[in-house]
C-alpha positions as CSV (number, residue, x, y, z in Angstrom):
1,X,0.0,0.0,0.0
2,X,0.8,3.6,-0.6
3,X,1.3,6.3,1.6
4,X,-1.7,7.9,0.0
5,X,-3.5,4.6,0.5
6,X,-2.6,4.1,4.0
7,X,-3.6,8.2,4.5
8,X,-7.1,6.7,2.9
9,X,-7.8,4.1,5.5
10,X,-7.1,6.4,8.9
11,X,-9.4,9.3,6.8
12,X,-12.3,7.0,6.5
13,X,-11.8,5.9,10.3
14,X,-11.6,9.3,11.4
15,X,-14.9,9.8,9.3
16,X,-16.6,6.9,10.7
17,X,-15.6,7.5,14.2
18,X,-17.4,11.2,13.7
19,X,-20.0,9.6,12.2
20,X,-20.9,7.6,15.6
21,X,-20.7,10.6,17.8
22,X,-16.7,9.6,19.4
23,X,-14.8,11.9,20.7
24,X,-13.1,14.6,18.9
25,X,-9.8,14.0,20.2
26,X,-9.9,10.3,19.3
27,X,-11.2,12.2,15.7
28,X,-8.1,13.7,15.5
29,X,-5.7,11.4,16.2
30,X,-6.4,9.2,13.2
31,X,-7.2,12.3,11.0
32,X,-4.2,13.4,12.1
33,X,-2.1,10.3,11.3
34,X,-3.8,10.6,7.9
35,X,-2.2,14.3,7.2
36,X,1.0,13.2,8.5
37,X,1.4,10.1,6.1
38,X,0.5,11.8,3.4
39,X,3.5,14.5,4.1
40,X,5.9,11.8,5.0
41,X,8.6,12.3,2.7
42,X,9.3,8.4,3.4
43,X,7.4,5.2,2.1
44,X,5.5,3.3,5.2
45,X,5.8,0.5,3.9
46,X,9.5,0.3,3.5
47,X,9.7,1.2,7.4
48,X,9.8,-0.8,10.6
49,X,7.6,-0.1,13.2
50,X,10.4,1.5,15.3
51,X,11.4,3.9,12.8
52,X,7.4,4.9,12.3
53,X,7.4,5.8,16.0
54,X,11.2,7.6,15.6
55,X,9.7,9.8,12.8
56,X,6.4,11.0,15.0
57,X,3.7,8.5,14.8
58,X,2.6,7.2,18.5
59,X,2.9,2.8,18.9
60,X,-0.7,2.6,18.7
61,X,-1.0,4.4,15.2
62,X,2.5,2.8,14.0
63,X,1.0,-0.7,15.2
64,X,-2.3,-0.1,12.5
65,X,-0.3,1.0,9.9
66,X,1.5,-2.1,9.9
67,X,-1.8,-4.3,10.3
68,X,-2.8,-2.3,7.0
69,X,0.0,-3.3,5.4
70,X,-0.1,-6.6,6.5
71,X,-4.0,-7.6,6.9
72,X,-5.5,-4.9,4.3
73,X,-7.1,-3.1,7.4
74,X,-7.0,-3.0,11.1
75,X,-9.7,-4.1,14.3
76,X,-11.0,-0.8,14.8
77,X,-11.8,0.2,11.1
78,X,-13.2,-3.4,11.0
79,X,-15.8,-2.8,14.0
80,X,-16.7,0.6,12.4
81,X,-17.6,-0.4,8.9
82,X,-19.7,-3.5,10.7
83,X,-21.6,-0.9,12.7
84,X,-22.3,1.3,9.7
85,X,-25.4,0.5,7.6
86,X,-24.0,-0.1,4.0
87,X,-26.3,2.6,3.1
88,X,-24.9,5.1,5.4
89,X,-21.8,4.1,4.4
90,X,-22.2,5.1,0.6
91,X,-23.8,8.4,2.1
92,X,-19.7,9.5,2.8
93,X,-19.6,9.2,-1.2
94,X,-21.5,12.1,-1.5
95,X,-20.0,15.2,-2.5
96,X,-21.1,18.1,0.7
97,X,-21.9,15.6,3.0
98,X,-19.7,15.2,5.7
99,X,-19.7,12.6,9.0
100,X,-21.9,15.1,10.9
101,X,-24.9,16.0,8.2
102,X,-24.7,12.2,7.8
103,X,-25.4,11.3,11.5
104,X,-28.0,13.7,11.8
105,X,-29.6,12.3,8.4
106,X,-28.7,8.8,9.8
107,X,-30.2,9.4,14.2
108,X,-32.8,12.2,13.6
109,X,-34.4,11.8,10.0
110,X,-34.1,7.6,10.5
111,X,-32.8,7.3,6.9
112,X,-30.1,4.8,5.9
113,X,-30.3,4.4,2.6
114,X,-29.3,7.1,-0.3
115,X,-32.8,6.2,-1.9
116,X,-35.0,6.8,1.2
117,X,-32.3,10.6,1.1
118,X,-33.2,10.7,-2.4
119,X,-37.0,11.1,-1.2
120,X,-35.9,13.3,1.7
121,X,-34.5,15.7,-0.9
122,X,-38.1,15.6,-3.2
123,X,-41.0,15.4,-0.3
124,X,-39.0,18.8,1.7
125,X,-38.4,16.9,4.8
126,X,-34.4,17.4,4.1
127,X,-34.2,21.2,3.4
128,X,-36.7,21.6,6.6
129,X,-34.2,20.0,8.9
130,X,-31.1,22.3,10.7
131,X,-28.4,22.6,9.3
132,X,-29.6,22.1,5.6
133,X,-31.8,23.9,3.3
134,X,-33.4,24.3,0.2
135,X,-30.2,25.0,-1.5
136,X,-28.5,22.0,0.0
137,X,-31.0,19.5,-0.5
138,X,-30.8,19.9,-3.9
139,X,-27.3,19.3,-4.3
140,X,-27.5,16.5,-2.5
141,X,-30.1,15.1,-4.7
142,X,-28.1,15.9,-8.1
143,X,-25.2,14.3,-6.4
144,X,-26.8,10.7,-5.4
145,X,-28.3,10.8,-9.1
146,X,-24.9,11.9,-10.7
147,X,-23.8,8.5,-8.6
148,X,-26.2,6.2,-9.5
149,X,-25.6,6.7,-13.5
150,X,-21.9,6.0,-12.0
151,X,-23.0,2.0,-11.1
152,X,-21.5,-0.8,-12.8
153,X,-19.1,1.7,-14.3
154,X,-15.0,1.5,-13.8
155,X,-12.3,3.9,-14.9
156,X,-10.4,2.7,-17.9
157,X,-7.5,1.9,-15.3
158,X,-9.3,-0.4,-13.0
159,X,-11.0,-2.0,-16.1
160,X,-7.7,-2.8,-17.7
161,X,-6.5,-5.1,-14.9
162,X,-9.4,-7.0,-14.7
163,X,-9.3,-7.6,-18.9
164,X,-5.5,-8.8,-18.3
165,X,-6.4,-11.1,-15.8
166,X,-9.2,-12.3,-18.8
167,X,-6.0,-12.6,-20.9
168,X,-3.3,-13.8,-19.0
169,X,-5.8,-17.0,-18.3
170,X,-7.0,-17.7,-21.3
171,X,-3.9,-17.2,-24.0
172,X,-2.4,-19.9,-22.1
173,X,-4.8,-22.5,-22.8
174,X,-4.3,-25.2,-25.5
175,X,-8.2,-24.4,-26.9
176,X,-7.7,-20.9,-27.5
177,X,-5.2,-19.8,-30.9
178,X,-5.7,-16.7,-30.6
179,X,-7.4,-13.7,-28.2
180,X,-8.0,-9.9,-28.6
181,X,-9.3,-7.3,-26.6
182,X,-12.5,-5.9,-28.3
183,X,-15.6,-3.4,-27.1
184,X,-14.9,-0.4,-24.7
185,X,-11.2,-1.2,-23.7
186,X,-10.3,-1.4,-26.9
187,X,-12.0,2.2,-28.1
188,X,-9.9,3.5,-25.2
189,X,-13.3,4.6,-23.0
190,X,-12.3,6.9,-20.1
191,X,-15.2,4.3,-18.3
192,X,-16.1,1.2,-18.7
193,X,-19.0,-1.0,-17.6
194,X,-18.5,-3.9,-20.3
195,X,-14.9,-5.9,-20.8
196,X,-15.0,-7.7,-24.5
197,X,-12.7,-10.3,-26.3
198,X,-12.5,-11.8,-29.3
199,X,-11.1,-15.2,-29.7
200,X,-10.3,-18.1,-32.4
201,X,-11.0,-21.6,-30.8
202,X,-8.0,-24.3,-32.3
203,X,-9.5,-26.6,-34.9
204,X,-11.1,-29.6,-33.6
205,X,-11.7,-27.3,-30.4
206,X,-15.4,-26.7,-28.7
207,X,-17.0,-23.9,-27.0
208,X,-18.2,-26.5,-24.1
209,X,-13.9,-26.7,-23.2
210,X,-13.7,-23.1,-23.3
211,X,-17.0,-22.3,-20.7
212,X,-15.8,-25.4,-18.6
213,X,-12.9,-23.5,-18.2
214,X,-13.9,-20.1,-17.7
215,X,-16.9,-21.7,-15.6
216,X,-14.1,-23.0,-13.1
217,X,-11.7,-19.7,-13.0
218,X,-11.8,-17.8,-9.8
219,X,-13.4,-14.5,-9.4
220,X,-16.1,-14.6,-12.1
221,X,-19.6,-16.1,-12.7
222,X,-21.7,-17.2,-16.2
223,X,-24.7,-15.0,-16.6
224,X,-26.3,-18.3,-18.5
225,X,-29.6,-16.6,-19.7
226,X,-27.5,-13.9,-21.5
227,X,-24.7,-16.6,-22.8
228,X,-25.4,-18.1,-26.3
229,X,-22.9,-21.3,-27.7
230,X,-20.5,-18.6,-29.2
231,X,-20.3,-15.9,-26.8
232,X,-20.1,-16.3,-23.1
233,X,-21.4,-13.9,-20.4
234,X,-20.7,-12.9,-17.3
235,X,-19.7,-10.6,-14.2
236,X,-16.5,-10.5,-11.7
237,X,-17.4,-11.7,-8.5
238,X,-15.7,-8.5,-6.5
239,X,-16.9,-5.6,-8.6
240,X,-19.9,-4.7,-11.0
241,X,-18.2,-5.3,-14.3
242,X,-19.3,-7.3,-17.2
243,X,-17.7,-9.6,-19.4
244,X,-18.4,-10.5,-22.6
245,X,-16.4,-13.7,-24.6
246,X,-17.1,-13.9,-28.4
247,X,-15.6,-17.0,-29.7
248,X,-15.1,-17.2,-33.4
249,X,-13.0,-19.1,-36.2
250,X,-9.9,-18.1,-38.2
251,X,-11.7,-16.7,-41.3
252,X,-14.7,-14.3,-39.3
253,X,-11.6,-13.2,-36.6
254,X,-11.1,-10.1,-38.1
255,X,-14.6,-8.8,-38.9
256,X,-16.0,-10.0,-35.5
257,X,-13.6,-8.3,-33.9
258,X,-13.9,-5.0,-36.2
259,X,-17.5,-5.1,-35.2
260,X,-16.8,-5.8,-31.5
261,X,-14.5,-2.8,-31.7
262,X,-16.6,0.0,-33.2
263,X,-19.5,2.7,-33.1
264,X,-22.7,1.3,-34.6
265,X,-22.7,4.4,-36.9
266,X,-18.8,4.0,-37.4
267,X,-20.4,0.5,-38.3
268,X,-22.6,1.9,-40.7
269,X,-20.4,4.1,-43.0
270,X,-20.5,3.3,-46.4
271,X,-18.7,4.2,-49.4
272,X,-19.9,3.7,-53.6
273,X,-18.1,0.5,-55.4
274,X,-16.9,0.2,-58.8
275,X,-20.8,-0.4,-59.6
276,X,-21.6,3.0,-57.7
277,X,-23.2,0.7,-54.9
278,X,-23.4,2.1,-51.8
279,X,-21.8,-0.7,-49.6
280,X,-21.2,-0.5,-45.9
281,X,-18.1,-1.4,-43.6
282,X,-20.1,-3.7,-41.7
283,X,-21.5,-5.5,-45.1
284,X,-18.0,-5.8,-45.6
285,X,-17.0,-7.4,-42.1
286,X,-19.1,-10.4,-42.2
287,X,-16.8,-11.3,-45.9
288,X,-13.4,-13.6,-45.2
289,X,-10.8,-11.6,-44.6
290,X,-7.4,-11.8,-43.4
291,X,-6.8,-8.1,-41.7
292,X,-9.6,-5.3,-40.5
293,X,-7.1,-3.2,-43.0
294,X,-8.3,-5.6,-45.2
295,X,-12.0,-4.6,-44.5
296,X,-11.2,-1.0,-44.8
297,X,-9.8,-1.2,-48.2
298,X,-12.7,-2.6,-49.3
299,X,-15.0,0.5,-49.0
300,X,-11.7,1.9,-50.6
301,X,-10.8,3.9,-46.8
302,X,-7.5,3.4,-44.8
303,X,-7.1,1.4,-41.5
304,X,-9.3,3.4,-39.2
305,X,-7.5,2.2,-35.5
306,X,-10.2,1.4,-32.8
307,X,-9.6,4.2,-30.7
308,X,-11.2,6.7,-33.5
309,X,-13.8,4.5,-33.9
310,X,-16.5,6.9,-32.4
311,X,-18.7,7.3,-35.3
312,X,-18.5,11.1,-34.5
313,X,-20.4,13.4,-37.4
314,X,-18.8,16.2,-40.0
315,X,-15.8,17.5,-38.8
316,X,-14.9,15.6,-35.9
317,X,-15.6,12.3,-37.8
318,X,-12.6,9.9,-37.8
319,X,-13.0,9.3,-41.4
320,X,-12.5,13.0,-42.1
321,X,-9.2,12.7,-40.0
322,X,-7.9,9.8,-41.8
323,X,-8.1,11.3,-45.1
324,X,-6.0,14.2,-43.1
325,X,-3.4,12.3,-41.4
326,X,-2.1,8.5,-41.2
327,X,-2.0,6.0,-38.3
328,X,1.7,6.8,-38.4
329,X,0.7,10.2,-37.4
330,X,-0.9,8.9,-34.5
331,X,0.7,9.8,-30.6
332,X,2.1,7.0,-28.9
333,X,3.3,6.7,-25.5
334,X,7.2,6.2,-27.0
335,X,6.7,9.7,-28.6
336,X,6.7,11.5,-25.3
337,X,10.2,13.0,-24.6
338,X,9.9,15.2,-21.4
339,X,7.3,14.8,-18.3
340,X,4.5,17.7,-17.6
341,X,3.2,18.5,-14.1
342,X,4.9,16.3,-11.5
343,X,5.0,16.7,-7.5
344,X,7.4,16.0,-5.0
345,X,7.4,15.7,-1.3
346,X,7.9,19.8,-1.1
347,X,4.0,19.7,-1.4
348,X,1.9,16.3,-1.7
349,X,4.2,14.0,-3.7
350,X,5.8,10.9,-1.8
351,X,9.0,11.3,-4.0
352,X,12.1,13.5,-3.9
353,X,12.9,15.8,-7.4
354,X,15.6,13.4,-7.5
355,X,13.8,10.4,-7.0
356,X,11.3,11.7,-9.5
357,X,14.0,12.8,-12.1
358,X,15.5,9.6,-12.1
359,X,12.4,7.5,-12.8
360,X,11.4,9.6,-15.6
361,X,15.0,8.7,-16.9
362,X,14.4,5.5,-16.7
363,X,11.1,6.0,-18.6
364,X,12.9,7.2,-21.2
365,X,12.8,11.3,-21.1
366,X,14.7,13.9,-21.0
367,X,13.0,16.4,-18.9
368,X,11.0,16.9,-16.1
369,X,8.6,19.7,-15.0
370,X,8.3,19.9,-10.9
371,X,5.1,21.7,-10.5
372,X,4.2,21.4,-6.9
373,X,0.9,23.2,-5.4
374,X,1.4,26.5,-4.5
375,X,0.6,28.7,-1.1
376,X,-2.9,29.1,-1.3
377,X,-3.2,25.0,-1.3
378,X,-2.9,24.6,2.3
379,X,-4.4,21.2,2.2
380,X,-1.6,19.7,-0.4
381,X,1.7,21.3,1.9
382,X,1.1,24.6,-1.0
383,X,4.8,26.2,-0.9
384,X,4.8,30.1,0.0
385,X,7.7,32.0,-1.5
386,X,10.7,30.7,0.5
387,X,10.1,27.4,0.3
388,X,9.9,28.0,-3.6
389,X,13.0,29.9,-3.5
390,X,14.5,26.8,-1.5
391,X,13.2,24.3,-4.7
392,X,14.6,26.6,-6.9
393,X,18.5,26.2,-5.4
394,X,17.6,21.9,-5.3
395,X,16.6,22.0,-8.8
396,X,19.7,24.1,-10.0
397,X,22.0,21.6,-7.9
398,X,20.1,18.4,-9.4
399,X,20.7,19.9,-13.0
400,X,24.5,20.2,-12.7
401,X,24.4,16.7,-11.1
402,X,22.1,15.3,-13.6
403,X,22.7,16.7,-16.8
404,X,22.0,16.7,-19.6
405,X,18.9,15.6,-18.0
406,X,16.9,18.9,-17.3
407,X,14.7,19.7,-14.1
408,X,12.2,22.6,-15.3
409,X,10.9,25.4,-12.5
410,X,7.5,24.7,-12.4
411,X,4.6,25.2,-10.3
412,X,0.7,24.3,-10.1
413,X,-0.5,27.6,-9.1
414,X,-3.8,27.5,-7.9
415,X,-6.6,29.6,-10.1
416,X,-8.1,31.9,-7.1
417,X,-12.1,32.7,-7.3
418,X,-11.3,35.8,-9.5
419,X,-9.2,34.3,-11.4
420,X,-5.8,35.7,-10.6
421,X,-3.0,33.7,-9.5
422,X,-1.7,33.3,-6.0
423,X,2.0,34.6,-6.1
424,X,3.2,38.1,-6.7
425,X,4.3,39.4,-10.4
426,X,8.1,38.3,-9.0
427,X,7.5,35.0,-7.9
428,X,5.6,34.3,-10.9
429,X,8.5,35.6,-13.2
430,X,10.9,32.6,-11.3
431,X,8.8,29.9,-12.9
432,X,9.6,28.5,-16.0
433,X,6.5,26.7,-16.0
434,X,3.4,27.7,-14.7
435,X,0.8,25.8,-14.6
436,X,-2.9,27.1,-13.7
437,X,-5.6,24.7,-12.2
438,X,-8.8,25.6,-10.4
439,X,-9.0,23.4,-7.0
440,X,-11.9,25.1,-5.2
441,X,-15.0,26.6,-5.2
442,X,-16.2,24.6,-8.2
443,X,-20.0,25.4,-8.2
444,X,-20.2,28.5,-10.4
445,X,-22.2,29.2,-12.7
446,X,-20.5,28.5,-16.8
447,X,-20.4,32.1,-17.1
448,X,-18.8,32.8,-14.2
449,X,-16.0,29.7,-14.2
450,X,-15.4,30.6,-17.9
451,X,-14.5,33.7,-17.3
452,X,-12.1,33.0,-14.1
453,X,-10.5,30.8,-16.5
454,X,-10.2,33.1,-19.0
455,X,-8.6,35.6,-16.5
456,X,-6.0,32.7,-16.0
457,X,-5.1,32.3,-19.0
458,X,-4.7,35.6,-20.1
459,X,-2.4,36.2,-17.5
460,X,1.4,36.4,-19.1
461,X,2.8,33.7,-16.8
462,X,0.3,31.3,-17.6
463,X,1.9,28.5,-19.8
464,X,-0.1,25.4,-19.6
465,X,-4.2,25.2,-18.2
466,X,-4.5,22.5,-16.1
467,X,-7.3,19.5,-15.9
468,X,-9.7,22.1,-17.3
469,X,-13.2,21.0,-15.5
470,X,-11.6,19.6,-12.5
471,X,-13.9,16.5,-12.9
472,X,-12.9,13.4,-11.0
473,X,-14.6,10.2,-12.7
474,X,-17.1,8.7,-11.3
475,X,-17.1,11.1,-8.3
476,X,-17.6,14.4,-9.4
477,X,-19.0,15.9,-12.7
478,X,-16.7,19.2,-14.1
479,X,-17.6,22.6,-13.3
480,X,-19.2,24.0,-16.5
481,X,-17.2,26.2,-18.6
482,X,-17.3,26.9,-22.6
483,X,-15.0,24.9,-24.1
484,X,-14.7,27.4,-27.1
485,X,-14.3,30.1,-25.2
486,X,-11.4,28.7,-23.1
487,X,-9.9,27.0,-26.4
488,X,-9.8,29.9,-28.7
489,X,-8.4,32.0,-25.7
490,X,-5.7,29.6,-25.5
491,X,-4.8,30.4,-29.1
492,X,-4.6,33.5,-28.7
493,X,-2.5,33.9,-25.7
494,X,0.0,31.0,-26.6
495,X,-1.3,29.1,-23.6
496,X,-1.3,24.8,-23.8
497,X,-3.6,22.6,-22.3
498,X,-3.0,19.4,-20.8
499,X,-4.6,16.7,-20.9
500,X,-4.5,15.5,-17.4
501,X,-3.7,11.7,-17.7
502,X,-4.5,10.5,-13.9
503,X,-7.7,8.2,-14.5
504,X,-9.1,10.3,-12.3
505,X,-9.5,13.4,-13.8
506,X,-8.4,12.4,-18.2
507,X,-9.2,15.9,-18.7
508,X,-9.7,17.8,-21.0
509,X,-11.9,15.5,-22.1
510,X,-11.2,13.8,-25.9
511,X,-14.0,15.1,-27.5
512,X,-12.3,18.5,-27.6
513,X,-9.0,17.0,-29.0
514,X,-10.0,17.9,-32.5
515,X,-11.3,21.2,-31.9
516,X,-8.1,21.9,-30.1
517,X,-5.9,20.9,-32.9
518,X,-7.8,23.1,-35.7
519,X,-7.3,26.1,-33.3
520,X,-3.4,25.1,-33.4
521,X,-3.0,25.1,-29.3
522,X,-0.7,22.9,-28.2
523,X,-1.7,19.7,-26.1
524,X,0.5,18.4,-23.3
525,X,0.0,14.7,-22.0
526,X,0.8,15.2,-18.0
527,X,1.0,12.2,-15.4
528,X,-0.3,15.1,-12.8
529,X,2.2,12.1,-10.6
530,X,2.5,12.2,-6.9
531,X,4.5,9.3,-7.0
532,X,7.3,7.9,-9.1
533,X,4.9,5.1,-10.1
534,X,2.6,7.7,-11.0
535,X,4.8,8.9,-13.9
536,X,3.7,5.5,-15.9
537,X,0.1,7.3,-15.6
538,X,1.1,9.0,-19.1
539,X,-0.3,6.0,-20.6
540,X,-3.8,6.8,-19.8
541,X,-3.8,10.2,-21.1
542,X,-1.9,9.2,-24.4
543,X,-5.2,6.3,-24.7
544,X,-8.1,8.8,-24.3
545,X,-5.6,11.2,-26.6
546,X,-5.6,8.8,-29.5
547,X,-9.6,8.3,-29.1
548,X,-9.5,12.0,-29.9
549,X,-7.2,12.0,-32.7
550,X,-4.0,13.6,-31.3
551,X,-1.1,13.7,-33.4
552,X,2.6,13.7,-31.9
553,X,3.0,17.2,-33.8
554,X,0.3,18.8,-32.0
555,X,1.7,17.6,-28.5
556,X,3.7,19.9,-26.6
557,X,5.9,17.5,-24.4
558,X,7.2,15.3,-28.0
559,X,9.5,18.2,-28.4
560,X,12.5,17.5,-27.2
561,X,14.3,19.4,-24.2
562,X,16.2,22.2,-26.3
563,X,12.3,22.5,-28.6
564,X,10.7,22.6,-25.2
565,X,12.9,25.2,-23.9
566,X,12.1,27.5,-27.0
567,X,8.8,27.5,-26.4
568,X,8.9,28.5,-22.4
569,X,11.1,31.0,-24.0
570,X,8.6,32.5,-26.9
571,X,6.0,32.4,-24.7
């Protein structure tokens, strides 16, 4: 377990614990274990027990921290979540709804499930209660219905280790010549409620060896009403997420899995033959073939990859872009020479710079931008202007030590309510790279967030926008804002956006990709890492960036250091 992960656990006890009225110093103590692991510049887990107590946590606290990391939780958390009606329990999920609104929901309104709060919210007997209101009631209610469209749905991360362990089992098998990955995981969907595969059984192989099989494998169950003889269907035992098996032979592999691995309307696109017959790509699919390249030739298109297979209309259409550009053109994770918006344990990373220049090294690039939070994010370590100064001499040290390696100046300034910047004009200057995010106060209206972005970006330090909404997947939808607005400012002021590539957040969001490109702004794929494990997060945001199209000359950190400087330097 991570530091962060270990923070988690003593967060949700100190939650729970407040939920059933204990005290507030008992509270605090595991609240307050959670803030000091997640400032601990060392990793827990690599710690004994003595040297937890040595750096400030008490023998009881160091004692659960190694039953975490030993048992996966501890006795009191244990007793707490039994206590806790499951209902109750998903009420902490609930965006402005803390341990104490819950109780009173929970003790004096008798509710304790997020249905029966639902109906609170609707019938008025929530807003009438103190300590709520109109106001609050009903963002309480477009929360819990924002969460249940969320069910059975997984970010594209979680998803993708549960179709390797699909894969790793099955390629092994003496039935099975061949397997693919088809459906959502393939289009490279920032969520997922369906896993898909394609595979060829070997000749003289049956279906009823391949479901025997699958029928025994731990952790997943045959939905049997929804399975046919060739296609198998199911769920994972642990989590809400579907599977679906589509077994095939060696001449219909390729269109099965072309239409496994595509938008209905995608699908549906049709070109005129020699015989001016209007003849479409999934007509096509169910012909032998040896390739999907193979299938797209035969409406007389290039290899669409799956990714772009969105079926998207007029100018955003995938078949526009491939008369554009080639597959070649494509980004790929390989491309990326330099790493954009990193953190280190001078705000709310669990890494050194050092540590974290040296892993992106090892990842292959040549730079890295440090962008820790700045002073006004008190609840991330935000550094005030000494402590930057104080980076600022690491960083030069680092670059004589590590070169030709280079460490950029960077910093995540946070995007205050008006939309100014929380350092001075001098501060700001020191940064090579600034990069503005909005972290709070999220609920304004589109009018008013656009235009404290647009303040942001028009200021002359701004380099690069960061994760524009501020949307975390599955948890919380993005503050509004015009896309167009923001995007076309960006032109105009020379200012990138990243695409924020923690599965969290993936944002900007793909669809704007395109829109992005025509208006020439530059895109930047950043791991927004807290970790030196988080750095391999780049490979989510270069997925959702090839569903959107982006090309490796439209993204900012494919320039190399010296091409990378340039640009801090023009802008």
């Amino acid at each position: 377990m991570t530091n962060k992960q270990l923070a988690q656990a003593f967060k949700l006890t100190g939650s729970l614990l407040e939920l059933h009225n204990e005290n507030s110093f008992k509270v605090r103590s595991y609240t307050g274990t959670a803030t000091r692991l997640e400032n601990l510049n060392e990793v827990a887990a690599e710690l004994s027990q003595k040297q937890l107590v040595e750096l400030g946590f008490s023998q009881n606290m160091s004692e659960k921290i190694f039953s975490l990391l030993e048992n996966g939780s501890f006795k009191e958390l244990d007793d707490l979540t039994a206590q806790t009606p499951t209902g109750v329990f998903e009420m902490l999920n609930i965006k402005g709804l803390g341990a104490k609104k819950i109780r009173v929901i929970w003790q004096e309104l008798d509710i304790e499930t997020t249905k029966d709060l639902y109906e609170a919210t609707q019938d008025g007997s929530l807003e009438k209660t103190k300590g709520f209101g109109k106001k609050t009631a009903e963002n309480i209610a477009s929360q819990i219905k924002f969460l249940e469209k969320q069910e059975g749905k997984h970010r594209i991360n979680v998803a993708f280790q549960y179709s390797d362990y699909i894969i790793q089992n099955l390629e092994k098998q003496d039935f099975i010549e061949k397997i693919n990955v088809a459906g959502q995981g393939r289009r490279h969907e920032p969520v997922i409620d369906t896993i898909s595969f394609v595979a060829i059984l070997k000749k003289e192989k049956t279906t009823k060896e391949a479901f025997e099989f699958l029928n025994d494998l731990d952790g997943i169950s045959q939905d049997k009403k929804q399975s046919s003889p060739f296609l198998w269907k199911g769920n994972f035992d642990e989590v809400d997420l579907n599977i679906e098996i589509h077994f095939t032979d060696k001449e219909s592999f390729y269109g099965k899995l072309l239409r496994e691995s595509a938008s209905t309307s995608h699908l549906n696109y049709a070109e005129k033959n020699a015989v001016n017959e209007e003849v479409s790509l999934l007509e096509y699919s169910y012909q032998k073939s040896e390739s999907e390249e193979e299938i797209y030739k035969k409406i007389g298109a290039k290899f669409i990859p799956a990714p772009l297979r969105n079926g998207r209309e007029n100018n955003n259409s995938e078949w526009k872009w491939i008369k554009e550009n080639s597959q070649s053109e494509l980004l790929e994770l390989q491309d990326l020479k330099g790493t954009i918006h990193n953190h280190s344990t001078y705000s709310d990373g669990q890494n050194s710079i050092e540590q974290m220049a040296l892993a992106a090294q090892e990842l292959g690039h040549s730079y890295l931008v440090i962008s820790d939070h700045s002073q006004s994010a008190f609840y991330a370590n935000g550094l005030n202007k000494e402590r930057v100064e104080k980076q600022w001499e690491e960083i030069e040290i680092l670059n004589q030590k590590l070169a030709p390696f280079r460490i950029f100046k960077g910093i995540e300034s946070d995007i205050l309510n008006d939309g100014s910047l929380d350092y001075d004009e001098n501060t700001l200057k020191g940064f090579e790279v600034v990069i503005a995010s909005v972290h709070s106060t999220l609920g304004m209206s589109e009018e008013k967030a656009t235009e404290r972005l647009l303040k942001a970006i028009q200021n002359p330090y701004t380099k690069i926008l960061g994760h524009p909404t501020g949307r975390l997947l599955l948890r919380r939808e993005g503050y509004p804002i015009d896309h167009k607005k923001i995007i076309d400012a960006c032109a105009e002021c020379n200012v990138a956006i990243e695409i924020n590539a923690n599965p969290y957040r993936l944002d900007l969001d793909w669809k704007w990709i395109d829109y992005a490109m025509q208006k020439k702004v530059w895109l930047c794929i950043s791991p927004d890492a807290h970790s030196t494990e988080g750095l391999k997060d780049s490979n989510w945001g270069v997925k959702v960036a090839q569903k959107g199209g982006l090309l490796k000359s439209k993204t900012l950190n494919t320039l190399s250091v010296e091409e990378f400087e340039s640009w801090i330097e023009s802008k």
